[in-house]
N, C-alpha and C positions, 0 to 999 in steps of 0.2 A: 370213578372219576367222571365228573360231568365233560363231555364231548364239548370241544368247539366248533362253533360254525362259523366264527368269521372268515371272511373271503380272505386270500391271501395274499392281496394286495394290502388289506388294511392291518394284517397282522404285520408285513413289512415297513407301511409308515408307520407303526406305534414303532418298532423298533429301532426305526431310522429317528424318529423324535429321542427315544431315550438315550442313544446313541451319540446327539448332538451333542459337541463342546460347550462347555459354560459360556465359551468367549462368545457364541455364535447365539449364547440364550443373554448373555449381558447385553448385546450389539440390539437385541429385540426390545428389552426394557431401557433402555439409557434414551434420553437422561432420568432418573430416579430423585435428583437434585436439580436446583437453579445450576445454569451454564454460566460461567463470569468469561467476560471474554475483554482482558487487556488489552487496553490502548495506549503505547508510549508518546502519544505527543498531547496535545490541549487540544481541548474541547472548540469544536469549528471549523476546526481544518479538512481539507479534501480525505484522510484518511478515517477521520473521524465520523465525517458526513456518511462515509461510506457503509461502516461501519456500523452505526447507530439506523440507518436504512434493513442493514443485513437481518441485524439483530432486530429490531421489531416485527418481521418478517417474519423471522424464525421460530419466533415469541408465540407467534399464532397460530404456528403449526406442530410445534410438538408440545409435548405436556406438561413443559416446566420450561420458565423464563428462562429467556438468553437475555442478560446484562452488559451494559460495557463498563467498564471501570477505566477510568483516565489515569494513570501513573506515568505521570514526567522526568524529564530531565537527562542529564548523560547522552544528550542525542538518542535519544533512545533504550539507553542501557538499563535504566533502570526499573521499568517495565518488563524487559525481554527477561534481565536475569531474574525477577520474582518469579515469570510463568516458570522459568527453563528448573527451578529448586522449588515449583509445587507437585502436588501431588499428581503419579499421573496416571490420573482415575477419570478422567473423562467431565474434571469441572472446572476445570479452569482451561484455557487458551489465551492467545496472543493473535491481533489483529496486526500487521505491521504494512511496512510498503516498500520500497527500494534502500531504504538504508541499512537496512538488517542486512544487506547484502556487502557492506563497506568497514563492518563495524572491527572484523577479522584485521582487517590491513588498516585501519586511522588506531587501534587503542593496543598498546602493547602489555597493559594486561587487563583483563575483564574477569569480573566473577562469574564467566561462564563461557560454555564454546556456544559461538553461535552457529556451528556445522552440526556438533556432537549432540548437545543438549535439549534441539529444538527439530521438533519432525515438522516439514511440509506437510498440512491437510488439503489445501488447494488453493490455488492463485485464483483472484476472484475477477480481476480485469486489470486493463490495461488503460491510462490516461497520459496526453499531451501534457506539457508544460505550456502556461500560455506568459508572456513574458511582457508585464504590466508595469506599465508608468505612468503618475498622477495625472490628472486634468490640467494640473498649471504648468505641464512640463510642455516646453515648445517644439520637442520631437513629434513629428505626425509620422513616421516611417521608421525599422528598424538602422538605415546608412543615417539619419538622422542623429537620434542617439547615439550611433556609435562615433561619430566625429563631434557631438556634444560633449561625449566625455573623454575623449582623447584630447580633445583641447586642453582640459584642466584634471589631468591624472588626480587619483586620487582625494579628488573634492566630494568626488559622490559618492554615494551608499549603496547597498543594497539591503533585501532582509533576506534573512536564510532560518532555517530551525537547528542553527547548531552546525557542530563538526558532524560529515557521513550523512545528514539528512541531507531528500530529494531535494530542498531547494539550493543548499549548498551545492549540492554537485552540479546541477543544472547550470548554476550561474558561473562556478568554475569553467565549464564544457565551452557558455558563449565567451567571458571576459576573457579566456587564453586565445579562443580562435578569433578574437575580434582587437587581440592584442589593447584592451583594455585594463586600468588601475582602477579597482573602486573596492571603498573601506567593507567590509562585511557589519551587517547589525547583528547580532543571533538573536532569536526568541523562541520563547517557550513552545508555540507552534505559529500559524500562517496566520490565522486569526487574527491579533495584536499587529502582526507585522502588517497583515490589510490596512488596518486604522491609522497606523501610522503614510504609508500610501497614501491614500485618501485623503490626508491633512496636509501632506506634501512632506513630509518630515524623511523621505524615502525617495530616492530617484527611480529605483526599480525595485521589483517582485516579482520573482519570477516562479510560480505558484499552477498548483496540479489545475486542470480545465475544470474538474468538479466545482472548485469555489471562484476561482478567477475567471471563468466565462459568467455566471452572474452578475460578479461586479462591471465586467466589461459592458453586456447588454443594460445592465441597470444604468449605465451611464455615469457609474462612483470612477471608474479610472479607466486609459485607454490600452485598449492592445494591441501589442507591434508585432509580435508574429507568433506562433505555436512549433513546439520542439519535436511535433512527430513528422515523421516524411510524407503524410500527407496533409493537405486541409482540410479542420474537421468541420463535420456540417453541422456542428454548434453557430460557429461563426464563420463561415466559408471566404467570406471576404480578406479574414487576418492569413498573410502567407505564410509559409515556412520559414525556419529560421536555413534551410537550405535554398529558397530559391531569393533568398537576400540576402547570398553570397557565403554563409557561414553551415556548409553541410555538416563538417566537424560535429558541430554543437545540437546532431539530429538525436532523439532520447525520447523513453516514455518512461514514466513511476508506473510501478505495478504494486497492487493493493493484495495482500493475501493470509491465510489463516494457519499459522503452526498453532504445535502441540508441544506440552513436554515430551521428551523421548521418554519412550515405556508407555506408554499412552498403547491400550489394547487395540492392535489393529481394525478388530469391527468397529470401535468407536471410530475411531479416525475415519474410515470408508463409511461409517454411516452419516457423519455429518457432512463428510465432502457431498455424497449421496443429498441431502436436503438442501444444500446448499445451491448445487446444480438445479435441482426441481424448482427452488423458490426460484432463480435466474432465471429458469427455460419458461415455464408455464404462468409464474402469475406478472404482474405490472412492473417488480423491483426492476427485470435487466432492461426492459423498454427506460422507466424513472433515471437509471444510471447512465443511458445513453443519453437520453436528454440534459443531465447534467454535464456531459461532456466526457463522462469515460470510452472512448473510442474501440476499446475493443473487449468484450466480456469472454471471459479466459471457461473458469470453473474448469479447473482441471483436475486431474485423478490425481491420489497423493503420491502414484509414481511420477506423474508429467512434473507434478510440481516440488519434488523432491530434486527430480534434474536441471528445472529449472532455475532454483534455486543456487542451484551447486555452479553452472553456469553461469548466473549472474556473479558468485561471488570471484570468481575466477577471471569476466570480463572486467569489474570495481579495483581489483588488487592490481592487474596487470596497468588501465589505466591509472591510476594514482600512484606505482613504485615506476611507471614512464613519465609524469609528472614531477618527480623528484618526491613525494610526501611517502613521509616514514611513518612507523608506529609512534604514537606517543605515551 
C-alpha cells in the first residue's frame, strides 16, 4: 500500500467536501437556468420599475439571466397563482408588493393559498404613497381637496390597480379618514392610471413615490402630501398625510421577492444573499432611494417570512373593521 502524506488537515476538508449535502452543492451552482421572476401588475408601475432595476442587476452578476415576466390581472392573482403551481426548482419567482398581503381576506376563493403556497425570499424596501392630482385641479393643499370633494360626493374619481392592490387600499385608508365619496377607476396597473391623471380625466392617484415623485418633480401633476410618517427627502416640501390632519391614513407599499414553497432552502438564502449584496454594495439601493423608496428592507427569509405573516394579519384585521368580506 502506497503511504499517504497528506496533512490532515486536508485529508479532513476532502472529507468535509464529500460529506457535503446536494442541497449545499445545488445552492453553489444555481442558477443552471435563466431566473423568470413574475410580475403581477403592468409594465410601469412603482413595482415593476422596481423590479426590472433588481433584475438587470442581478443579470450581471450571476450566470444566467434574471427576467421579469408581466402576468395581469385578478389584482394580482393571477400571476401569484402561476409562480405558487410552478415548479419549485429555483426558476421561477414572484416579484409582488403590499397586495399579496390582502388577497387572503378580499377573495373567498383563490386557486391558491397565498400563506401556504408562497415562501418569503426577502422584502426588498419600503416606499411612501405620494397622493397626486392633476395640474388643472384647483386644490394647492391636501384640506383643499378634501372640501373640494366633499362638496360634490361622489363626482370624482380616483385610479386604483384593482381590488387589495396598494393603491386601493391607500385611497380607502385617506377617503374613510377624510370621510370622503369618490367613484373608484381600476386599472391594469399605475401606468395608464398616470395618463389618465395627467389629462385630467382622474381627480386623484394616489401612487407608490417610485413613479409619482417623478411625475410630481417633472411637473406632469401635483403633490398634496405623502402616506409615510415622515417627509421624504425626495420632495421634503410635500407634508404628511398625518400632519394635514388625517394620521389614520399613515401607510407604506412594500416591494418583495417570494418563491414557490418547496423551493430548496439554499436557493432561497442564496438569492435573498445577492439580493442584499446588489442593494448594499453597488449603485441599485442608493438609484431606489432616489427614486423615492424610503426605506431599503433586504431582509433574511426569516425576517421576511414574519413580515409577511404580519402584514397579512394587520390587511385582514383592517378590512373585516371596515366591514369588507370575502368575495
Amino acid at each position: 500500500m502506497v503511504p499517504c502524506h497528506l496533512p490532515r488537515r486536508a485529508l479532513m476538508a476532502g472529507a468535509a467536501v464529500l460529506a457535503a449535502p446536494a442541497t449545499l452543492r445545488a445552492q453553489a451552482a444555481w442558477p443552471t437556468a435563466p431566473v423568470r421572476v413574475v410580475l403581477p401588475y403592468a409594465p410601469g408601475g412603482p413595482t415593476d420599475v422596481i423590479a426590472r432595476l433588481l433584475c438587470d442587476t442581478l443579470s450581471q452578476r450571476l450566470p444566467q439571466r434574471v427576467v421579469v415576466e408581466n402576468r395581469t390581472g385578478a389584482g394580482g392573482n393571477i400571476g401569484a397563482a402561476a409562480v405558487a403551481k410552478s415548479r419549485p426548482d429555483g426558476t421561477t419567482f414572484l416579484f409582488t408588493n403590499t397586495g399579496h398581503a390582502v388577497n387572503r381576506a378580499l377573495y373567498a376563493r383563490l386557486d391558491y393559498d397565498p400563506a401556504k403556497d408562497l415562501t418569503p425570499v426577502t422584502i426588498v424596501a419600503e416606499s411612501p404613497m405620494v397622493l397626486l392630482v392633476p395640474n388643472s385641479s384647483p386644490a394647492r393643499t391636501l384640506a383643499e381637496f378634501v372640501a373640494r370633494v366633499r362638496a360634490k360626493p361622489g363626482e370624482y374619481s380616483y385610479g386604483s390597480t384593482g381590488t387589495g392592490g396598494a393603491l386601493q387600499l391607500v385611497s380607502l385608508l385617506i377617503t374613510r379618514a377624510a370621510g370622503l365619496r369618490m367613484e373608484e377607476v381600476p386599472y391594469r396597473g399605475s401606468a395608464p392610471a398616470a395618463q389618465d391623471l395627467i389629462s385630467g380625466r382622474l381627480e386623484m392617484l394616489y401612487d407608490a413615490g417610485v413613479t409619482a415623485f417623478p411625475l410630481a418633480t417633472a411637473g406632469q401633476a401635483r403633490a398634496l402630501a405623502v402616506s409615510s410618517a415622515q417627509r421624504s427627502a425626495v420632495m421634503p416640501d410635500v407634508p404628511t398625510v398625518a400632519e394635514a390632519g388625517f394620521p389614520d391614513a399613515t401607510f407604506s407599499v412594500w416591494q418583495g421577492l417570494l418563491a414557490p414553497a418547496g423551493t430548496p432552502q439554499p436557493i432561497i438564502e442564496r438569492l435573498q444573499a445577492e439580493v442584499a449584496a446588489v442593494l448594499a454594495e453597488g449603485s441599485l439601493g442608493a438609484r431606489l432611494v432616489e427614486l423615492g423608496a424610503e426605506r431599503i428592507i433586504a431582509s433574511t427569509p426569516t425576517e421576511a417570512g414574519a413580515y409577511v405573516d404580519a402584514e397579512m394579519e394587520r390587511w385582514e384585521r383592517v378590512l373585516r373593521d371596515a366591514g369588507v368580506r370575502p368575495q
